[in-house]
C-alpha positions, 0 to 999 in steps of 0.5 A, spaced: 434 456 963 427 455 960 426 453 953 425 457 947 417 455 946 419 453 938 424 448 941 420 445 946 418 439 942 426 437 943 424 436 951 421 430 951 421 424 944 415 423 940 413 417 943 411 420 950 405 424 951 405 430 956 403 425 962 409 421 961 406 415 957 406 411 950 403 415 945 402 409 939 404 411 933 399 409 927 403 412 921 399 412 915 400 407 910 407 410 906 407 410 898 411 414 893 418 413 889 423 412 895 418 407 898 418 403 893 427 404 893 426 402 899 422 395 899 428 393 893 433 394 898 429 391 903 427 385 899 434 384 897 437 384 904 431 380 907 433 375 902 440 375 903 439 375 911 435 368 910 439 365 906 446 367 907 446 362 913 444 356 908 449 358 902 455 354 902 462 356 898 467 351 899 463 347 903 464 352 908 457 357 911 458 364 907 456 367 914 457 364 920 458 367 928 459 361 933 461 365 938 461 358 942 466 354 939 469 360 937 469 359 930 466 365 924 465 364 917 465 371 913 463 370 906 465 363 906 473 364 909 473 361 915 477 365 922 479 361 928 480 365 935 488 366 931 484 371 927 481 375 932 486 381 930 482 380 922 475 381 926 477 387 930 480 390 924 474 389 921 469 392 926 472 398 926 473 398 919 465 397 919 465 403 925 468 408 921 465 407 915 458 408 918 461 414 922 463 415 914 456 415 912 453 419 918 458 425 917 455 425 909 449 423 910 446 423 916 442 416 919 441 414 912 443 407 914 437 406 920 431 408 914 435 403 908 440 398 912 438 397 918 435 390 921 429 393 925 427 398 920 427 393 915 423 388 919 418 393 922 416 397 917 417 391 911 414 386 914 411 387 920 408 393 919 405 391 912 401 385 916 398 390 920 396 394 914 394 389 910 390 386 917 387 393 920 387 397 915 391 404 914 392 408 919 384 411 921 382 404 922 387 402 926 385 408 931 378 406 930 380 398 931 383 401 938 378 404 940 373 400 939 371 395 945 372 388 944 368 384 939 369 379 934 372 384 929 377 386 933 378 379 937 380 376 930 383 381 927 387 383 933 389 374 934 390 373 926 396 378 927 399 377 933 399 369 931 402 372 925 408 376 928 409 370 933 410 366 927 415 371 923 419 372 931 419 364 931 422 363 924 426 369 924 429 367 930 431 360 927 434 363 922 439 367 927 440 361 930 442 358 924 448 363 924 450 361 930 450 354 930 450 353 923 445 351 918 447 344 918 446 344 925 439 346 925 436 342 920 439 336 924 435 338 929 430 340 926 429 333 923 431 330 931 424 333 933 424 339 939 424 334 945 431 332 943 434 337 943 430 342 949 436 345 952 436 349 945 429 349 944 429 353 950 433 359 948 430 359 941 423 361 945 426 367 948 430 370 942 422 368 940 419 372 945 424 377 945 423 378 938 416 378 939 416 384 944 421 388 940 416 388 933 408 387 937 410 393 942 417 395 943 417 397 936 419 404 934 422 405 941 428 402 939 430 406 934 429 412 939 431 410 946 434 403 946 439 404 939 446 408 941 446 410 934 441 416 934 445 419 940 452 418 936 448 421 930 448 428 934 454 428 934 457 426 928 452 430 924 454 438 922 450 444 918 454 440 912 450 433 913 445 431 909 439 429 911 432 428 911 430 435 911 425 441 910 425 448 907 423 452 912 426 459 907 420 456 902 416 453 906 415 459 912 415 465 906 414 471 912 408 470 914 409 462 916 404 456 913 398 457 911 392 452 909 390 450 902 386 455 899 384 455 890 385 460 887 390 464 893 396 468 891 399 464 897 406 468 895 403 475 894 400 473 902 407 473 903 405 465 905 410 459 905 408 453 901 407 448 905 399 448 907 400 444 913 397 439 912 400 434 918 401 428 912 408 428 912 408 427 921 402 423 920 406 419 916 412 418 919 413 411 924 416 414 929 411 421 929 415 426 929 414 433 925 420 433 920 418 441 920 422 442 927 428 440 923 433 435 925 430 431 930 433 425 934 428 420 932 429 422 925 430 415 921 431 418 914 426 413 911 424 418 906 417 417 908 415 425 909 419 426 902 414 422 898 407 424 902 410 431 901 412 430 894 405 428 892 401 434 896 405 438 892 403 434 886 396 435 888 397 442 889 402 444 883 407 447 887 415 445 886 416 438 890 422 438 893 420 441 900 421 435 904 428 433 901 435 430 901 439 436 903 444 439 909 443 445 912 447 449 908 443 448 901 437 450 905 440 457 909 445 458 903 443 454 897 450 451 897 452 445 893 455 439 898 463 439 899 467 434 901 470 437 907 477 436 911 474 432 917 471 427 911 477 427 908 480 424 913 475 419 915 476 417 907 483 416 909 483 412 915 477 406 912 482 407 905 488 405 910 485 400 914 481 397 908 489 396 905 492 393 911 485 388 912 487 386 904 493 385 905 492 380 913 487 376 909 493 375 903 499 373 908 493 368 912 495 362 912 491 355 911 494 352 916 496 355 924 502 352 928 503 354 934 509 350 938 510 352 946 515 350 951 512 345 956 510 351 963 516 349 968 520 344 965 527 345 964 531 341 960 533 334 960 541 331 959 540 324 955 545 320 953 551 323 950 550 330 949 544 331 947 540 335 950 531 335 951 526 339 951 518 337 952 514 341 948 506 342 947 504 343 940 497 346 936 496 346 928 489 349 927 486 346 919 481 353 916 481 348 910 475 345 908 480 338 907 483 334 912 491 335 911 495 327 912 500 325 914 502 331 918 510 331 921 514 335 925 521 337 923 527 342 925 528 346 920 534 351 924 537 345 928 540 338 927 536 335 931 530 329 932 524 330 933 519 326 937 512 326 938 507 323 944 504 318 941 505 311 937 505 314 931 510 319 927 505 322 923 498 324 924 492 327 921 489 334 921 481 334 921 478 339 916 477 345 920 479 342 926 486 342 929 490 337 933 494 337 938 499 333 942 507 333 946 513 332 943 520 331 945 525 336 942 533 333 942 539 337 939 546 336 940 550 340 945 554 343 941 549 345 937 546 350 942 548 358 944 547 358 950 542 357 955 536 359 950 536 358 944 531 360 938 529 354 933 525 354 928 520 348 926 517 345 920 510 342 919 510 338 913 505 334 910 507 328 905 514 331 905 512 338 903 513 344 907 506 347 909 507 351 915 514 354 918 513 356 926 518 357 933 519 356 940 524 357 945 529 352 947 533 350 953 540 349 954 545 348 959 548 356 960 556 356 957 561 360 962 566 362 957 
């Protein structure tokens, strides 16, 4: 079915021309209410980004990933592979509260939040104004054959760019392997440590890539959430929206003229003057209505605003709004699907509380040697060889750690020399030992005990494991 001439724009993104190739994008130099908005909430977050990895609470990292050595640090609370049900719970709290956020709002959080938008438009783009200049120039500078104009400016920016992705990748790494970590390697040199020094050029390179030419494409074709935005998004959602009622009138956009009684001509208010396409750093036109590429970065809103200012006409036509504000003037409800979503977050945000409440410091975990069956000793005593692992979160060593029955009379015995053992801070430690009980003690072949882990006598950490016995025949 062939497409509706005044829909053909959503055939192809915004960034390709007709003949399939990159058409650049040189948005013009963004100014205006929600900009400055935006720059606070960007700031704030690049500042929270680079230095999150060097704040220490409790001598743990407030943020750390090491997905290596398995270990993860939120907001200085360390987790342990035992925690992983914590982290996943915690993904899709993180899911369903962006789904959230996208039902009500639209794709406010890739033009607010988002890690790329943030870097490209906050700090890459602004060294390309303040380098090249606004958006004309930056045309005029690509056309121009390559001088000594072009050469320096064009070099003093990629330099810059390949620094910011070098330094920005350091600081990733710092949350993969910990700040300490990398200072240390720092301090050491670079040649010390070359199988690091090579995957941090490629996070460089892949970095550089993404903010010197990738760019915008991100946001259009590599992120899955635009693709998700379609979906979630009803006639309810608000969203970076154009009056098209007030901006088409009857007889659709017309230039600027003084003195024109553009009403009376049955003309909208909008003089179509490209500012709000010009603007916009994925080069859509907002007029088209909701678009795919749409970031909802308010850019449009605030060059829209201040024409209208210019032109003493109401601002407002680029706004904040759903469709059904625009087609009906109807004022934002909270809908049974939104309910819904706000009940499922509430809950699972009441069950992670109350996981992080009952997490212990100090994980035990005491399993039967894998094919081993039980041992007769003298007596009646009956033996079990077992396995055991006792992870440290805490940020102080636990001394004098035993291990004892708490279910059974019995003896414990560990693998080693000694009675007691230490558990490094966020470490663990791990052995065999010998479980003995009487015989008359049992109830039959399998037997559930309980076992305690104390540390200088006091009960820290209660676990269990399956004992063997001799089957009784009654």
């Amino acid at each position: 079915m062939e497409t509706p001439s005044n829909e053909k724009f959503r055939d192809s993104i915004g960034t390709i021309n007709e003949e399939g190739k990159r058409a650049w994008v040189f948005p013009k130099k963004p100014s205006g209410k929600f900009y400055d908005y935006r720059k606070y909430v960007s700031y704030f977050l690049l500042v929270f980004l680079f230095s999150a990895p060097f704040i220490k609470i409790g001598g743990n990292q407030f943020l750390l990933f090491n997905v290596l050595e398995r270990r993860f640090n939120i907001f200085g609370n360390p987790f342990w592979p035992q925690d992983f049900h914590l982290f996943v719970i915690s993904m899709i709290i993180g899911v369903i509260f962006i789904t959230l956020f996208t039902v009500v709002f639209g794709r406010i959080f890739c033009g607010w939040i988002c890690p790329q938008t943030i870097f490209m438009e906050m700090v890459f783009r602004r060294i390309e104004y303040w380098i090249e200049g606004d958006r004309g120039k930056q045309i005029r500078l690509k056309k121009q054959p390559w001088n000594t104009e072009k050469i320096r400016k064009k070099g003093l920016k990629f330099f810059l760019f390949a620094l910011i992705s070098f330094l920005i990748a350091n600081v990733f790494l710092a949350y993969l392997i910990g700040s300490d970590k990398l200072l240390a390697y720092i301090l050491e040199g670079p040649s010390a440590h070359v199988g690091t020094l090579f995957p941090l050029l490629i996070f460089t390179a892949i970095f550089y890539f993404v903010f010197a030419w990738f760019r915008e494409q991100v946001c259009v074709i590599a992120c899955p959430y635009g693709r998700l935005q379609g979906v979630l998004l009803d006639n309810k959602s608000i969203v970076v929206a154009y009056d098209h009622k007030r901006g088409e009138g009857e007889n659709g956009r017309k230039k600027f003229r003084k003195n024109e009684n553009r009403q009376a001509l049955g003309h909208g208010d909008c003089i179509d003057c490209m500012q709000c396409v010009h603007v916009c750093p994925t080069g859509i036109d907002i007029r088209n209505g909701t678009q795919l590429e749409c970031v909802n970065c308010t850019a449009c809103i605030d060059e829209c605003d201040a024409i209208m200012e210019k032109i003493n006409l109401p601002k407002g036509l680029i706004r904040y709004a759903s469709e059904d504000n625009i087609e009906n003037k109807a004022e934002f409800k909270v809908t049974t699907r939104v309910k819904g979503y706000i009940a499922v977050l509430s809950v699972l945000v009441i069950v992670l509380i109350s996981m992080l409440f009952l997490r212990n410091d100090v994980e035990a975990r005491v399993l039967r040697l894998p094919g081993q069956l039980y041992e007769h000793k003298e007596g009646s005593i009956i033996s079990n060889v077992f396995t055991y692992k006792l992870v440290n979160k805490t940020t102080e060593e636990i001394n004098n750690v035993s291990i004892k029955l708490i279910s059974h009379e019995g003896t414990v015995k560990l693998v080693s020399t000694q009675d007691t053992f230490n558990v490094p801070k966020q470490g663990l430690s791990e052995g065999t030992l010998f479980i003995e009980i009487d015989n008359s003690k049992l109830s039959g072949d399998r037997n559930n005990i309980k076992i305690g882990i104390y540390s200088n006598d006091e009960l820290i950490e209660t676990t269990t494991a399956n004992f063997l016995g001799p089957r009784s025949y009654n």
